[in-house]
C-alpha positions as CSV (number, residue, x, y, z in Angstrom):
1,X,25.6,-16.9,-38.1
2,X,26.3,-17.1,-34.3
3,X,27.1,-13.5,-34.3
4,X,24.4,-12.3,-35.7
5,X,23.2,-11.2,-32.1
6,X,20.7,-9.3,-32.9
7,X,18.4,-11.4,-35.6
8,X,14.9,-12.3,-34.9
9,X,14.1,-14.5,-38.1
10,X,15.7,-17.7,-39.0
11,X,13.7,-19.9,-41.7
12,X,15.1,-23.0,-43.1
13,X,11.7,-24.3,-44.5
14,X,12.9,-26.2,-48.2
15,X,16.6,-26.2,-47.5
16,X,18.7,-29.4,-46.8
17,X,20.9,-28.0,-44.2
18,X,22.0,-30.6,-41.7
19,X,25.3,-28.8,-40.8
20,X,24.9,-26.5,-38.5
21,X,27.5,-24.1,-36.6
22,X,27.8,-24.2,-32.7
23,X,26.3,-21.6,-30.7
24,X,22.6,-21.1,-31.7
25,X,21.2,-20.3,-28.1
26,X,23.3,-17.0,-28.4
27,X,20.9,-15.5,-30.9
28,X,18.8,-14.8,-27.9
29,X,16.4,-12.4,-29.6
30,X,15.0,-14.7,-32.4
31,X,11.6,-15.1,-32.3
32,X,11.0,-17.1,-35.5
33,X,12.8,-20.4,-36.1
34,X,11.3,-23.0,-38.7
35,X,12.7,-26.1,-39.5
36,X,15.2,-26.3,-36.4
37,X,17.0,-30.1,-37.9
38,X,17.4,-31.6,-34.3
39,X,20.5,-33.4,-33.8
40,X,22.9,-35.3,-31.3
41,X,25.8,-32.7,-31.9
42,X,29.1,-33.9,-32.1
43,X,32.9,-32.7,-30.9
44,X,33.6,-30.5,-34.3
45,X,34.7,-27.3,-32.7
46,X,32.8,-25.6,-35.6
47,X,30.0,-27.1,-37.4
48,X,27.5,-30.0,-36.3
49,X,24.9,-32.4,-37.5
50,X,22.0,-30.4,-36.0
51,X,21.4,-28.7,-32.9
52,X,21.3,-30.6,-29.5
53,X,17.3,-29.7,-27.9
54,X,19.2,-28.3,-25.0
55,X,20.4,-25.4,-27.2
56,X,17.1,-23.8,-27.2
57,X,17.0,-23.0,-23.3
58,X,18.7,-19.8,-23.7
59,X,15.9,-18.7,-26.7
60,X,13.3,-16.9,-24.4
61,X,11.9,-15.2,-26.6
62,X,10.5,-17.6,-29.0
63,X,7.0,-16.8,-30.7
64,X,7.3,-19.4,-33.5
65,X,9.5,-22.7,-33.4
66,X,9.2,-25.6,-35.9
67,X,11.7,-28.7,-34.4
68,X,12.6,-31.3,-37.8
69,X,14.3,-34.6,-37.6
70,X,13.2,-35.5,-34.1
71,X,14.5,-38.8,-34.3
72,X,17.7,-37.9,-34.1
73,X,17.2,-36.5,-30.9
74,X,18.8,-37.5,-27.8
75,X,17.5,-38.3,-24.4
76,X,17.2,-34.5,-22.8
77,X,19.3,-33.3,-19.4
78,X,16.0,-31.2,-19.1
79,X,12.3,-31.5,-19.3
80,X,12.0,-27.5,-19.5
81,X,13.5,-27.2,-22.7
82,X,10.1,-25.6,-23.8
83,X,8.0,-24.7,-21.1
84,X,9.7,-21.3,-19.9
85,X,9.0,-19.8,-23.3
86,X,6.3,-17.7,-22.1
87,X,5.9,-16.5,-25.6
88,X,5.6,-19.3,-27.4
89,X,2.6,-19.2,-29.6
90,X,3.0,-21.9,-32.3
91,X,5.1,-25.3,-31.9
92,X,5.9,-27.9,-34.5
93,X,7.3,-31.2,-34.1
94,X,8.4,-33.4,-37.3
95,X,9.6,-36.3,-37.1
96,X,11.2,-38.1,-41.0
97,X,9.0,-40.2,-42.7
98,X,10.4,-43.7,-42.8
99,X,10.8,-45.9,-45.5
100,X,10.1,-49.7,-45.4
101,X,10.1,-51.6,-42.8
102,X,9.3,-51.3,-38.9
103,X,11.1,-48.7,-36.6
104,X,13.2,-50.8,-33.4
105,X,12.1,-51.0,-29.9
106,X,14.9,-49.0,-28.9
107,X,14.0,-46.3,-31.7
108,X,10.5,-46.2,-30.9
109,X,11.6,-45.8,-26.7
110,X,13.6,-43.5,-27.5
111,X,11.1,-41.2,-29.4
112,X,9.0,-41.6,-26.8
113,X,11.0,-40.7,-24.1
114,X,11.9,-37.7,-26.2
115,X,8.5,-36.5,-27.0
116,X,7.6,-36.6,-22.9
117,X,10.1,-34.0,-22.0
118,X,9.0,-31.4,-24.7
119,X,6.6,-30.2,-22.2
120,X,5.0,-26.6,-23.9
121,X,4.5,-23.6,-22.0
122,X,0.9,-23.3,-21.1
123,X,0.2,-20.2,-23.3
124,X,0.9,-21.9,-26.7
125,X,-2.5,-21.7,-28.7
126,X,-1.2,-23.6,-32.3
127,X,0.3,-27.4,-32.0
128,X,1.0,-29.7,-34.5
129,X,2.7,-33.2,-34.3
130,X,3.7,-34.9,-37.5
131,X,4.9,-38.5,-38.1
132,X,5.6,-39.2,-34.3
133,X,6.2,-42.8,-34.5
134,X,5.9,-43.9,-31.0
135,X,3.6,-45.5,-29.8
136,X,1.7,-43.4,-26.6
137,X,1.0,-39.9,-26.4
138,X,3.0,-38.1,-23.9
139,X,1.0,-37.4,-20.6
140,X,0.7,-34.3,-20.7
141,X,-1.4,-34.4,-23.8
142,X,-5.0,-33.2,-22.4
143,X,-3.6,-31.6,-19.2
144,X,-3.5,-28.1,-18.5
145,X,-0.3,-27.7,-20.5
146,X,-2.6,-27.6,-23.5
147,X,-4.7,-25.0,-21.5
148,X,-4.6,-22.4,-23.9
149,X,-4.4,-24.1,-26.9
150,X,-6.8,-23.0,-29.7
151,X,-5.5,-25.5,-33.2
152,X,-4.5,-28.8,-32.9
153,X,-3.2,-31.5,-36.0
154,X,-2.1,-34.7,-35.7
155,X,-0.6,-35.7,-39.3
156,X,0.5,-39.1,-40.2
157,X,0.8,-40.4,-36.4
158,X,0.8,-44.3,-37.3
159,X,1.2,-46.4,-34.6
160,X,-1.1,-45.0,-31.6
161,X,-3.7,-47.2,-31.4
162,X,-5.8,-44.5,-29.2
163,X,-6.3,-40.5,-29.9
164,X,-5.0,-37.8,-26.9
165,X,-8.2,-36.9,-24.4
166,X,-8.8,-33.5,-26.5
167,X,-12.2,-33.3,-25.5
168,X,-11.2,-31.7,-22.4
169,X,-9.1,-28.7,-23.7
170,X,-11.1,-25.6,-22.6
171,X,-10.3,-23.5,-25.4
172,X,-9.7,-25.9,-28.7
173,X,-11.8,-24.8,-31.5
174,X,-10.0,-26.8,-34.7
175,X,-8.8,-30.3,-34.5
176,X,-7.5,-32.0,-36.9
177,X,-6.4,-35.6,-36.9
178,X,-4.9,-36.9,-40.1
179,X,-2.9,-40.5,-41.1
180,X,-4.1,-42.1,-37.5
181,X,-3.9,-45.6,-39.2
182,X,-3.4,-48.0,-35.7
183,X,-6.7,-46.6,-34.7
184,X,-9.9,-48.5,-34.9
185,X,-11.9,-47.0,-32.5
186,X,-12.6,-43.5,-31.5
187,X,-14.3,-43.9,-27.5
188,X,-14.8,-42.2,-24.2
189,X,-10.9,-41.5,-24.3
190,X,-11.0,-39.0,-26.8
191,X,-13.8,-36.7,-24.9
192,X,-11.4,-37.9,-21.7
193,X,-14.1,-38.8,-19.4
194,X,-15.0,-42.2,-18.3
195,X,-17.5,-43.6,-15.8
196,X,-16.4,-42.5,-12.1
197,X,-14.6,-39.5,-12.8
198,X,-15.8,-36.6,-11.2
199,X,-16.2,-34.4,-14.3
200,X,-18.4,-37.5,-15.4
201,X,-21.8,-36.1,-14.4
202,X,-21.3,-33.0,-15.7
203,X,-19.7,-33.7,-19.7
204,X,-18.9,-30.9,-21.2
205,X,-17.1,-32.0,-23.5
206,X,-14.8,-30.0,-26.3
207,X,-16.4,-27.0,-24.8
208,X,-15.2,-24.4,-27.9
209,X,-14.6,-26.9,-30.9
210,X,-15.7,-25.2,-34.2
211,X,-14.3,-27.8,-36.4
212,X,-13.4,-31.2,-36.5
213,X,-11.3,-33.5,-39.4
214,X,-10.5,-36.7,-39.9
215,X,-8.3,-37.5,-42.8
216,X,-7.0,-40.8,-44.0
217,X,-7.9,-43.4,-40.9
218,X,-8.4,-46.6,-43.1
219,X,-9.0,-49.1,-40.1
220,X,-11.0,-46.7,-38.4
221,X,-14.7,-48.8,-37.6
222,X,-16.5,-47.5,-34.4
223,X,-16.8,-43.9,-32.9
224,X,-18.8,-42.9,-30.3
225,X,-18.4,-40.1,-27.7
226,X,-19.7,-42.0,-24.3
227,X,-19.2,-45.6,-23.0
228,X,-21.9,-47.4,-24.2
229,X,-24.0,-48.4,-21.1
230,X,-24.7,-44.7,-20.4
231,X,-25.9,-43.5,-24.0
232,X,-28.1,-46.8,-23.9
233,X,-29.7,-45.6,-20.5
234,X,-32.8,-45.0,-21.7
235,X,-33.6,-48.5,-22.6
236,X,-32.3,-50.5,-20.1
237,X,-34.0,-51.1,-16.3
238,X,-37.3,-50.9,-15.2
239,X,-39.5,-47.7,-16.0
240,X,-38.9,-45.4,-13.5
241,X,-35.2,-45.6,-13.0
242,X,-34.9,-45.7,-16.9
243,X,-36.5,-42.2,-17.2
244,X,-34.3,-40.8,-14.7
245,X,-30.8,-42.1,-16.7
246,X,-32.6,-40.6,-19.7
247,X,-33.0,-37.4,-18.3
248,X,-29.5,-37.4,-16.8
249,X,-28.3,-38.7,-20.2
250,X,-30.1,-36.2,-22.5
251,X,-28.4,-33.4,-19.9
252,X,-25.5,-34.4,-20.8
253,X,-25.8,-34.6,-24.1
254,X,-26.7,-31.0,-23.7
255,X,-23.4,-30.2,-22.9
256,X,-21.6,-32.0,-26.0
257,X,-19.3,-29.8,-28.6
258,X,-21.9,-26.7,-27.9
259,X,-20.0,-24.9,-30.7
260,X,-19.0,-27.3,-33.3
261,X,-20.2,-25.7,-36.7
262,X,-18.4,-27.7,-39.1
263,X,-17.0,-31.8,-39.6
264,X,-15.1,-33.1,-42.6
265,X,-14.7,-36.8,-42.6
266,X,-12.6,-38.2,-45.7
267,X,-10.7,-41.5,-46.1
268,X,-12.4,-43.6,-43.4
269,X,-13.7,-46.2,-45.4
270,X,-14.3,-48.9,-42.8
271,X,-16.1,-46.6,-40.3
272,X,-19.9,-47.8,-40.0
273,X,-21.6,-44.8,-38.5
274,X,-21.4,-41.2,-36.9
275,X,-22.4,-41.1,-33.5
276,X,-25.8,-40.6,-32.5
277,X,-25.4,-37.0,-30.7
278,X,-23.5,-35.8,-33.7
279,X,-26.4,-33.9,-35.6
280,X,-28.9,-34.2,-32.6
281,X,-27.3,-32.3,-29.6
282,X,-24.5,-30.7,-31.8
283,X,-26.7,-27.6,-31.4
284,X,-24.4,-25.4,-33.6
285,X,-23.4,-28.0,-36.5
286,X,-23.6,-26.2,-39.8
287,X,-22.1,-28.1,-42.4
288,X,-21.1,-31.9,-42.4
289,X,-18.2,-33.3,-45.7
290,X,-18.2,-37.1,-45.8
291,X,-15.7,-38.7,-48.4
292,X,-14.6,-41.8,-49.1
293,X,-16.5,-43.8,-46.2
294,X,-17.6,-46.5,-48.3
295,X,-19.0,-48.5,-45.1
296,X,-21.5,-46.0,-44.2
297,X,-25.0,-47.2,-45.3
298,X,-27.4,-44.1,-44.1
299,X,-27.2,-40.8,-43.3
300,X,-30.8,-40.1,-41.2
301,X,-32.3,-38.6,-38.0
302,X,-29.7,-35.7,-37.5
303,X,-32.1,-32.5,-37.1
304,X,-30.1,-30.0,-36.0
305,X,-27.3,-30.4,-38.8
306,X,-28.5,-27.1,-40.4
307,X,-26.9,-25.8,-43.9
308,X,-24.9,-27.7,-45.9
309,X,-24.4,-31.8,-46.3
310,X,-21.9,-32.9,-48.8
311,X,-21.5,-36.2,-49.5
312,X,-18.5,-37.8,-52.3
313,X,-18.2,-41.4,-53.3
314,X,-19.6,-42.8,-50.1
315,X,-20.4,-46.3,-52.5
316,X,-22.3,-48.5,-49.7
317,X,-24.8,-45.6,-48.9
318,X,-28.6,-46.3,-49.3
319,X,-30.5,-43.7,-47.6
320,X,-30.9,-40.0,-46.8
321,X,-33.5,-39.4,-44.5
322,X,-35.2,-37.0,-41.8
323,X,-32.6,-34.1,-42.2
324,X,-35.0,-31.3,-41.5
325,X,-32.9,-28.8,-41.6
326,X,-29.9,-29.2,-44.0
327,X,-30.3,-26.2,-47.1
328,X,-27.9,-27.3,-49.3
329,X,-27.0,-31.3,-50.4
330,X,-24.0,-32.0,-52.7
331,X,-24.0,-35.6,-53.6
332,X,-21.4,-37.2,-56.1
333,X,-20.3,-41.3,-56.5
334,X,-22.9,-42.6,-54.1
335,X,-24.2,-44.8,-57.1
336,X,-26.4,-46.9,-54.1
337,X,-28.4,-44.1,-53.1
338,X,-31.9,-45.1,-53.9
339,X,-33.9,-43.3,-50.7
340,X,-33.9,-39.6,-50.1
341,X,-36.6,-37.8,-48.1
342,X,-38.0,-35.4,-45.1
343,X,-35.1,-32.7,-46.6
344,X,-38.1,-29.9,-45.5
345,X,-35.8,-27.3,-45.5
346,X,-33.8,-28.4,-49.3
347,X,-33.3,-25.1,-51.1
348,X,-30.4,-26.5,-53.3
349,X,-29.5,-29.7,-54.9
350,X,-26.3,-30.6,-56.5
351,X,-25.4,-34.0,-58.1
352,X,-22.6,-35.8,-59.9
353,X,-22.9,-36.4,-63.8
354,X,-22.3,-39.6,-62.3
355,X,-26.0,-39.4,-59.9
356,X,-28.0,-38.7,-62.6
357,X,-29.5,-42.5,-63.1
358,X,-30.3,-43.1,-59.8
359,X,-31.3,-40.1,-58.5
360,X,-34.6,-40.2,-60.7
361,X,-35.8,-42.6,-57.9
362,X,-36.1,-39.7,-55.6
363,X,-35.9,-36.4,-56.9
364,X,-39.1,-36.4,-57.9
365,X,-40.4,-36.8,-54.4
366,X,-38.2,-34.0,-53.0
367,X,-39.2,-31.9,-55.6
368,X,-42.6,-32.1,-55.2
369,X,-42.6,-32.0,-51.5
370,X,-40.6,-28.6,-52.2
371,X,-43.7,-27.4,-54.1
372,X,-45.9,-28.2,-51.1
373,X,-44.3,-26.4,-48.6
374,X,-42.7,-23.6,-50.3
375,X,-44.5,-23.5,-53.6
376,X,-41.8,-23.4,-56.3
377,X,-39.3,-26.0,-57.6
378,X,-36.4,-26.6,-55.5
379,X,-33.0,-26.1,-57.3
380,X,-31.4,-28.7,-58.9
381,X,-27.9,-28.8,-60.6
382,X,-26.0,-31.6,-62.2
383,X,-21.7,-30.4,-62.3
């Protein structure tokens, strides 16, 4: 293999390869490697149990590289193992799912310490980071390493109890966080601006998101985008000084995921409600998934959420209300949804077998406010 000079492809996606021969960084032309198993290496003359990170150094001109078996890295001579690949596009970084049991200090330290020297060149655009086990983010997450950076996942990253400052990456349009069980509260780190900092007055905050998931959080109770004291301006001090915050505020709302078109929020059965700008200064939302969030009670007051609401066995919701300008609703296993009005704009109604009891409460009153404004029936479909 290690004379094969001149090949630019080298896919081990599906294989169980483990041994591996000496001498990978003299394929210097490859440009595609997947499912690199990451090892320790060991004194065979010939083969070894995965490739040592420092290996990749000589690889230049990497476009594509998927790293597996992270764990079994050791602690790097080098933190530019990575970041001279000035063609780097797409990186992935697997670590092996664990069985039972908890990982050891010394494992988790170590995975860390690992994970902080894989510093990406700054023209990568496509990261994903699945089953890191640590427990902090690296610090360069949310600098301008991640500068260019256009798709981000997190999948099945269990123990950080706080998600990466993303908000700030100038050029991120999909994010997609999946399996973040530690976390119970989504805060002012994740736009990564807090009170003080000189960006603060200004908040623009993921400035080129188009879409946003969240998979599988099951302790996940509170999000909101700003500490509290400053979306609360408007309500607090005497009158004059209170309408000043609130036009500051409202300006910064403003300036809040500008370009976010689409959310998908499934699994999250403990979170209580969406934040308050999602749906009011989102200016650009479009269409809005919620599944599986059996805490949330109502789903009102979000007039610029514009085409599509779908909504799947959400059981503790009550009310849909004041959504003025959503087209399309898609409701299935919501069997406590006894209030649904001020859809104005409701061209198309879909329900569960499953809704058909309990929407008679208010179907009725949508349809007939459909007559008034736009005078025909509005579309209803049971699947």
């Amino acid at each position: 293999m290690t004379l094969l000079t001149s090949l630019r492809c080298l896919n081990l996606f599906g294989t169980k390869i483990n041994q591996v021969p000496k001498g990978i960084g003299k394929l210097k032309f490859l440009t595609h490697l997947r499912d690199y198993p990451v090892g320790d290496g060991s004194d065979n003359a010939v083969v070894q149990d995965g490739w040592k990170l420092e290996e990749l150094s000589s690889l230049s001109q990497m476009r594509y590289l998927s790293l597996v078996k992270l764990e079994r890295a050791a602690h790097c001579s080098t933190n530019t193992v990575l970041i001279d690949k000035k063609h780097l596009k797409t990186l992935i970084l697997e670590w092996t799912k664990h069985g039972e049991g908890s990982y050891s200090e010394e494992n988790v330290s170590n995975v860390e310490k690992v994970f902080e020297q894989l510093i990406p060149p700054p023209n990568l655009e496509d990261l994903s980071i699945v089953r890191f086990f640590g427990q902090r983010y690296p610090t360069w997450f949310g600098t301008t390493c991640l500068s260019s950076l256009l798709y981000m996942k997190l999948i099945e990253v269990r123990s950080c109890v706080e998600l990466p400052p993303f908000g700030q990456l100038p050029n991120l349009k999909f994010l997609r966080i999946d399996g973040a069980h530690a976390v119970t509260k989504v805060g002012p780190e994740f736009v990564g601006c807090k009170k003080g900092d000189p960006v603060y007055n200004e908040l623009v905050a993921f400035p080129k998101l188009e879409c946003l998931i969240f998979k599988d959080m099951p302790n996940w109770e509170e999000w909101s985008f700003f500490e509290e004291e400053v979306v609360a301006a408007d309500v607090r001090g005497e009158d004059g000084v209170a309408e000043i915050l609130k036009e500051d505020t409202q300006s910064a709302r403003l300036q809040l995921l500008p370009h976010l078109l689409q959310v998908q929020l499934c699994g999250c059965p403990k979170l209580r409600d969406l934040p308050q700008q999602l749906g009011k200064d989102t200016a650009c939302l479009k269409e809005l998934s919620l599944r599986e969030l059996n805490n949330l009670k109502a789903m009102e007051d979000r007039p610029v959420l514009s085409e599509l609401l779908f909504i799947g066995n959400c059981e503790g919701l009550e009310r849909i209300c004041n959504l003025r300008q959503v087209t399309k609703l898609r409701v299935f296993g919501c069997p406590n949804l006894s209030h649904v009005e001020g859809l104005d704009s409701l061209q198309q109604l879909r329900l569960g077998k499953d809704m058909q009891e309990i929407s008679s409460r208010w179907v009725p009153g949508l349809q007939e406010q459909h007559r008034r404004l736009h005078g025909e029936d509005l579309d209803v479909y049971t699947v």
